[in-house]
C-alpha positions in Angstrom: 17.7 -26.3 -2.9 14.6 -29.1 -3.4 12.7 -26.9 -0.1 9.5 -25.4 0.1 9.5 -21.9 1.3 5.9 -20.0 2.7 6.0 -16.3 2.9 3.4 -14.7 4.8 3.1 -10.6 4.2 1.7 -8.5 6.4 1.1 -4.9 6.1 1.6 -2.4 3.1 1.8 -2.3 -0.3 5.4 -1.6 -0.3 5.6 -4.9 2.1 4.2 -6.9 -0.7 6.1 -5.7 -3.3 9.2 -6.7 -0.9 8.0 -10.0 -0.2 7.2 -10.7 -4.0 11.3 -9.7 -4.6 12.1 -12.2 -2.0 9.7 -15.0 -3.2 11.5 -14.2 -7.0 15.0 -14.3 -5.3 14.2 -17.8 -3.4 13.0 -19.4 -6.6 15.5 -18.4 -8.6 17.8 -20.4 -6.5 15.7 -23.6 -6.5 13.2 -23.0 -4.1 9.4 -24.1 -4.5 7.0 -21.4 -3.4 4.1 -22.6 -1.8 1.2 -20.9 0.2 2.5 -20.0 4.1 -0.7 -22.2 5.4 0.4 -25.6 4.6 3.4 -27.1 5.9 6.7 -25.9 4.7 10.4 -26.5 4.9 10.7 -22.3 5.5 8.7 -19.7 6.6 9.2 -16.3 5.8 7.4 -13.5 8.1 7.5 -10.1 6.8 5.9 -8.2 9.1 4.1 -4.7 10.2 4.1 -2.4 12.9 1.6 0.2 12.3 -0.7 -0.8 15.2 -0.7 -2.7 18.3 -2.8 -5.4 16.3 -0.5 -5.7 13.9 2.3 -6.7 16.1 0.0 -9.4 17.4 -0.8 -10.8 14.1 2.9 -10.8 13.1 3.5 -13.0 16.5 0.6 -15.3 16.2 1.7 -16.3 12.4 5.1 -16.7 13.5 3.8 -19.4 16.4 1.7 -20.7 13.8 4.4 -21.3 11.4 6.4 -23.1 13.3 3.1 -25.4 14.7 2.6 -25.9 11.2 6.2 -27.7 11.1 8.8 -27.7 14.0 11.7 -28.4 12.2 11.4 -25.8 9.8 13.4 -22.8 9.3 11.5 -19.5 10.3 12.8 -16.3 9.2 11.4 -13.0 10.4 11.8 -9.7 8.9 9.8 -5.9 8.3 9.1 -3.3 10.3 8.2 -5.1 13.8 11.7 -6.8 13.6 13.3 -3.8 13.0 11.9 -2.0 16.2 11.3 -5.1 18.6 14.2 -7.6 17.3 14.9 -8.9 21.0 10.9 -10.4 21.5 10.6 -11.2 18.3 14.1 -13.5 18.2 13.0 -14.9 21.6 10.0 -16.8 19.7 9.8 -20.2 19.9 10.9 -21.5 16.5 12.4 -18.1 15.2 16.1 -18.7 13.3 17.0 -15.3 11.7 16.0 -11.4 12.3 16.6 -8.7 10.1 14.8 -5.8 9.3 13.9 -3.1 6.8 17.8 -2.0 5.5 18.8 -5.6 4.6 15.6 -8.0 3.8 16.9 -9.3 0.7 19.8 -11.0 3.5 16.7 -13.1 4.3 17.5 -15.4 0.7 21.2 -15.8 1.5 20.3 -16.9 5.3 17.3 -19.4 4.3 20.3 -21.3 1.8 22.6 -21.2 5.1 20.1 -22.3 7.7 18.7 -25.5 5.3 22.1 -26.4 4.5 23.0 -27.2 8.7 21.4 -28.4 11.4 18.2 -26.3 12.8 20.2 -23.4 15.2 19.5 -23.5 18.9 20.5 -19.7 19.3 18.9 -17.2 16.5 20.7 -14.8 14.3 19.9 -11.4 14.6 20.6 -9.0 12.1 19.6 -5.9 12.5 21.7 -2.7 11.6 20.4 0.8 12.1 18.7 2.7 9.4 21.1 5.6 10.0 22.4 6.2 6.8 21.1 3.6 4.7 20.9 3.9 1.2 17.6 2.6 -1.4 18.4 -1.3 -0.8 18.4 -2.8 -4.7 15.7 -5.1 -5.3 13.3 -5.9 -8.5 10.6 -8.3 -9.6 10.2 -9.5 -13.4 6.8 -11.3 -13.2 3.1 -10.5 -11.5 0.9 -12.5 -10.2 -1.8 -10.5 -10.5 -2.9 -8.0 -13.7 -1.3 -4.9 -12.1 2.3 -5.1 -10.3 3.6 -2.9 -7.6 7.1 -1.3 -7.7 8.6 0.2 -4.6 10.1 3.0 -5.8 10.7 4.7 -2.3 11.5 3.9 0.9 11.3 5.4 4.4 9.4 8.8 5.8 10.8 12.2 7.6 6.8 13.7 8.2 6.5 12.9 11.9 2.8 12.7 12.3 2.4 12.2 15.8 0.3 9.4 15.7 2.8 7.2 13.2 5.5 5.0 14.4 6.5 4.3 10.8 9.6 6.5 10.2 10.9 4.7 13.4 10.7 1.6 11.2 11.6 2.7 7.7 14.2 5.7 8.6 14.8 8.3 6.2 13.3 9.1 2.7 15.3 6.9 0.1 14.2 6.6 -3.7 15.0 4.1 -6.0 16.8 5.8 -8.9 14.8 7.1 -11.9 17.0 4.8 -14.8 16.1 1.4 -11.9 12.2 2.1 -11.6 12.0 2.6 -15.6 14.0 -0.4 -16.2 11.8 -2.6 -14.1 8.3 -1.2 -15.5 9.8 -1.5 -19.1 10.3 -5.4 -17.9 7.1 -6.0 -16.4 5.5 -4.2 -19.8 7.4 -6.6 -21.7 6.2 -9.3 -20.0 2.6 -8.6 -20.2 1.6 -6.1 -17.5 -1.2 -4.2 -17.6 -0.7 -1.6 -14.9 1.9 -1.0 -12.4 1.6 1.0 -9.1 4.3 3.1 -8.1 4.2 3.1 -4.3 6.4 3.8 -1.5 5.9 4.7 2.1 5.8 8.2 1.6 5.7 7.7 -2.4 5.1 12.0 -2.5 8.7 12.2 -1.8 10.6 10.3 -3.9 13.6 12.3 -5.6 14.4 14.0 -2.2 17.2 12.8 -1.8 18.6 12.8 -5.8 19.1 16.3 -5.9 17.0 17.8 -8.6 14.8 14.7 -9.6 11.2 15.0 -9.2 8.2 12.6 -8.9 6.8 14.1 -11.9 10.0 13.5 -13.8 9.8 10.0 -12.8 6.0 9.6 -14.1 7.6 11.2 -17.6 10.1 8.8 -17.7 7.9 5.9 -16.8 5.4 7.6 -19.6 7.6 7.3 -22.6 8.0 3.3 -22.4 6.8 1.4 -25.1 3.6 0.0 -25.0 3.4 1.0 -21.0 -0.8 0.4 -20.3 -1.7 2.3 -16.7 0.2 3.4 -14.2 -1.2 4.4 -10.7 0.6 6.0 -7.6 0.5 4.9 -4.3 -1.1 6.7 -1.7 0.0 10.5 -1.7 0.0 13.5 0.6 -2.3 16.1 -0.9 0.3 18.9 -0.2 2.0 17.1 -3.3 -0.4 18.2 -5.9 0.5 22.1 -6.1 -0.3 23.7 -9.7 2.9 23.3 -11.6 2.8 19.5 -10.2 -0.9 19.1 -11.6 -0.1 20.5 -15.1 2.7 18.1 -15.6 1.1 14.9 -15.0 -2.2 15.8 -16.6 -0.5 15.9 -19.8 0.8 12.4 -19.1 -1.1 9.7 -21.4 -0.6 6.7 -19.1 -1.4 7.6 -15.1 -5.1 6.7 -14.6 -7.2 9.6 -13.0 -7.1 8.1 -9.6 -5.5 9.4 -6.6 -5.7 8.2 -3.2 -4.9 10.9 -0.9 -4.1 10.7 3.0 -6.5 12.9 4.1 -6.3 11.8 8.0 -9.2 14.6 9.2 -11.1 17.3 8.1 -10.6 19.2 10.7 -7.6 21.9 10.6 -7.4 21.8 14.5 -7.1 18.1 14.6 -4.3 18.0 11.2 -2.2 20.4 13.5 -2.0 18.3 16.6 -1.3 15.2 13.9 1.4 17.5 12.3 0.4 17.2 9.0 1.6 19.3 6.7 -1.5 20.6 5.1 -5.1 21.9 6.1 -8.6 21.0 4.8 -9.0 24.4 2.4 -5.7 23.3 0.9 -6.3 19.5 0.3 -10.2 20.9 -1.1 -8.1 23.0 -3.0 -5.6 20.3 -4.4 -9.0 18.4 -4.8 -10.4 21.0 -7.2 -7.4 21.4 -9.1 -6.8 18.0 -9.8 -10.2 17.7 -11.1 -10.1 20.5 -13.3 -7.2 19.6 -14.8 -7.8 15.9 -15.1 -11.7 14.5 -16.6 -13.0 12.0 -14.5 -10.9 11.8 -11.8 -11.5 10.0 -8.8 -10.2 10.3 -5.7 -10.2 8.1 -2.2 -8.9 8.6 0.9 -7.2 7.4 4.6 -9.1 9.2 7.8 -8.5 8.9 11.5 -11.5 9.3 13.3 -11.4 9.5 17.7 -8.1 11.2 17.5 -6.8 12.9 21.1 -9.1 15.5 21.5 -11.5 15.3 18.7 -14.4 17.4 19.2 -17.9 16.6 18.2 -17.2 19.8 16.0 -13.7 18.5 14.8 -15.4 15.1 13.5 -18.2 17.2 11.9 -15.6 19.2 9.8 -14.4 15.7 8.7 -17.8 14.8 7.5 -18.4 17.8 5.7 -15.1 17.7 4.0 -16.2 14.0 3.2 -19.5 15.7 1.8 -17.6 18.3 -0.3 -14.7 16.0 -1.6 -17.3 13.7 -2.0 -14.4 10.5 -2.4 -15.3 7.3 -3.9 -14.3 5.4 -1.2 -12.9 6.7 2.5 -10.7 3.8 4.7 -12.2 5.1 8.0 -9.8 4.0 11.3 -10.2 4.3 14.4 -7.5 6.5 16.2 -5.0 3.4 17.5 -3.1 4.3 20.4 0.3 3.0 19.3 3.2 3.5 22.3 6.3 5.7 21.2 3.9 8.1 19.4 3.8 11.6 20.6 -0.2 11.1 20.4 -0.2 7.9 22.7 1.0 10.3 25.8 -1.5 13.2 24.6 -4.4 14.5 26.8 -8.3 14.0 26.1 -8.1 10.5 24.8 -11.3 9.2 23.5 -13.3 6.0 24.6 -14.0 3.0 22.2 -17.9 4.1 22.5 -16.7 7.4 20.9 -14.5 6.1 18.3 -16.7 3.0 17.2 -19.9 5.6 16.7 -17.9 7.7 14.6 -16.7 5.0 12.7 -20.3 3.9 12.4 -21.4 7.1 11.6 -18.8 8.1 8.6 -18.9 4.7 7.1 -22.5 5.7 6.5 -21.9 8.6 5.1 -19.2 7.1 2.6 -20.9 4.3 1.3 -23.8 6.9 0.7 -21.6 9.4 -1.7 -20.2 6.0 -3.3 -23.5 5.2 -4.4 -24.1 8.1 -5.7 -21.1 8.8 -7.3 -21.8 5.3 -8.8 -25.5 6.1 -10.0 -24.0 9.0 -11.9 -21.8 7.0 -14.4 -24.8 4.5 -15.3 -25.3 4.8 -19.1 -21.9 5.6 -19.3 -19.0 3.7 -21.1 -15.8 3.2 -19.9 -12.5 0.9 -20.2 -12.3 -1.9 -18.2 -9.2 -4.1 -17.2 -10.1 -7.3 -15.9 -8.2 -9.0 -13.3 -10.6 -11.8 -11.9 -13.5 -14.1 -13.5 -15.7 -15.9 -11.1 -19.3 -17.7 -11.4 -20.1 -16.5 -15.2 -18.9 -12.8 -14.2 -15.5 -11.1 -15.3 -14.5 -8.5 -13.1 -11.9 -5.1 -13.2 -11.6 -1.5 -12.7 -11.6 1.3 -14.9 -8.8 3.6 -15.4 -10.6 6.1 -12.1 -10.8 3.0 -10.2 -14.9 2.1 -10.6 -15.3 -1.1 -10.0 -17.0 -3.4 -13.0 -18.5 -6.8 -13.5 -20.2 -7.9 -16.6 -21.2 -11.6 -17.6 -19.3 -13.5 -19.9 -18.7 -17.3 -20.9 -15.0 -16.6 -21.2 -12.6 -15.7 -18.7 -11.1 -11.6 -19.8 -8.1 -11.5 -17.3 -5.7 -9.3 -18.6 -7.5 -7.9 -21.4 -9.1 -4.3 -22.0 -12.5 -3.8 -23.2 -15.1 -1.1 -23.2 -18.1 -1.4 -21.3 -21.5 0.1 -20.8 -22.3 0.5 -17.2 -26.0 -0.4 -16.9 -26.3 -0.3 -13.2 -24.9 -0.1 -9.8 -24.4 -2.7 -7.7 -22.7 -2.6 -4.1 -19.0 -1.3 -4.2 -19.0 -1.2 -8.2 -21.4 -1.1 -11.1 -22.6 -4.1 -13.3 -22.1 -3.6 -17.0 -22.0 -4.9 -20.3 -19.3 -5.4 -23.3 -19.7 -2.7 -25.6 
């Protein structure tokens, strides 16, 4: 095609991984990728809906794009075109819609719209999710040491506070023989580690009759010359004893896991209609640990949720004591409209929220630095991804953060380290 094409990604993991198998599409068929802040000859928006912010960023960049370059062809897809198609096609600028059962459209459409004249009238393109099936997409190369693979689409949970499965529809897995076919490909071209993510990545095989997740990570074990794999964020209801067994025989998933957590408190997990309560997520917690040496684990919470307690938040931070996580994404509850939670009594005010933010962040980065303190002395494998000011920089298999100085630049390569101190988010080491 001779064009430049910008793709700017907001949201998820699995909304990277999407846009990464759109950007691999385009250039395959001529285009030149380029970064989405400079003027290009297409933009590509693949947006997020998870919070009223969200939505606002996904407008602003799409004004933006076309400011950056009037006559170029804007394409909007993701999860805020699937449920608000109409204002998002009524943009100034804005060519083509289509959201989250049809994305890889979005390569066909760009050839079509640079090959005529710059439409007047958008095209909008935007089926329901009712019965769609796993839509077939793959990358081949990373741009970074580890890769993500989308192995699952779409959630059936219903937490009340989530307007996600309004987005994504129904649970829908990529098939076991595509997801091993792809990792073997990214092995073979030099990947490191690959994250298998999804939006509800616990329930992959749902819908394949009798596959599992933990036959999947089997699978995805036996590949030659596979380095790490990691999983996407996970529901700690997953991780039930003859789950736990299975994968801690498996020589390639690192001994991280990020679970959702959301609260600590069993009153507030039962308004969000989660499907666990703390003693069983402590519980998955132990057993993981148990079975697994050295894992790690970090986690999702929702603080100021509808009718949070001062006792309901200080169940969370005990929980946070005893799970003691290496690192907890703290949120404020988000009212987001067409969520059960948005219409619930007892809503609490920013003062609340932002002092219990304050108050948990506290308490995180204070078990992270002990939990980091602990492993000085200690020597562990580090992949390194990024090399900066004399300093090479990775994570170990449980996800510690390392630097260590060196005159040469490690991305990409595995060594072992002695961690001689910690520092921040991470420790400081040196090659072993």
């Amino acid at each position: 095609m001779n064009k430049t094409v910008g793709i700017y990604t907001l949201g998820c993991k699995v909304n990277q991984y999407e846009s990464e198998a759109i950007g691999e599409a385009l250039a395959a068929r001529g285009f030149t990728l380029c970064s989405a802040d400079e003027p290009c000859d297409v933009y590509i928006i693949n947006t997020c809906t998870v919070t009223a912010e969200s939505d606002r960023k996904a407008r602003q960049f799409i004004r933006r794009a076309h400011a950056h370059n009037p006559a170029a062809r804007v394409l909007v897809t993701g999860c805020l075109a699937q449920t608000d198609a109409g204002s998002i096609r009524a943009i100034e600028g804005v060519d083509f819609v289509c959201g989250n059962r049809n994305k890889m459209d979005i390569v066909e459409a760009a050839i079509r719209l640079c090959e005529q004249d710059k439409p007047t009238v958008p095209t909008l393109c935007v089926p329901t999710l009712d019965g769609a099936g796993f839509e077939p997409m793959s990358i081949r190369t990373f741009g970074r040491t580890r890769a993500y693979i989308k192995i699952e689409d779409g959630c059936e949970n219903r937490c009340t506070y989530c307007i996600i499965p309004s987005a994504r529809g129904h649970v829908r897995s990529k098939p076991l023989d595509e997801v091993v076919r792809e990792v073997r490909t990214l092995t073979e071209n030099g990947c490191r580690e690959v994250v298998l993510t999804g939006i509800e990545t616990a329930s992959w095989g749902r819908d394949l009759g009798d596959a599992s997740l933990a036959d999947l990570l089997e699978a995805v074990d036996r590949i030659e010359g596979i380095g790490r794999v990691r999983l996407g964020s996970l529901d700690p209801s997953l991780m039930r004893p003859a789950f736990v067994e299975r994968i801690a025989a498996l020589r390639s998933l690192t001994p991280h896991f990020h679970l959702s957590m959301q609260s600590g408190s069993d009153a507030v997990l039962a308004r969000m209609k989660r499907k666990y309560n703390r003693t069983q997520a402590l519980a998955a917690i132990e057993r993981l640990r148990a079975a697994i040496p050295n894992a790690q684990f970090t986690t999702d919470i929702i603080v100021g949720f509808p009718g949070e307690t001062e006792e309901d938040f200080e169940q969370t931070m005990a929980l946070a004591r005893e799970a003691r996580f290496l690192m907890i994404h703290v949120f404020p509850y988000s009212r987001r409209a067409g969520t059960p939670a948005a219409d619930m009594p007892d809503q609490l005010t920013r003062e609340v929220k932002s002092h219990r933010v304050a108050t948990l962040s506290a308490l995180a980065a204070d078990i992270r630095a002990e939990l980091l303190r602990a492993l000085i002395g200690k020597e562990r494998e580090v992949l390194f991804e990024t090399y900066e000011g004399g300093f090479a920089t990775g994570h170990t298999p449980d996800f510690i953060e390392v630097r260590v100085p060196s005159p040469v630049d490690l991305h990409g390569t595995t060594h072992t380290v002695t961690l001689i101190a910690a520092d921040g988010n991470g420790c400081v080491g040196r090659l072993s």
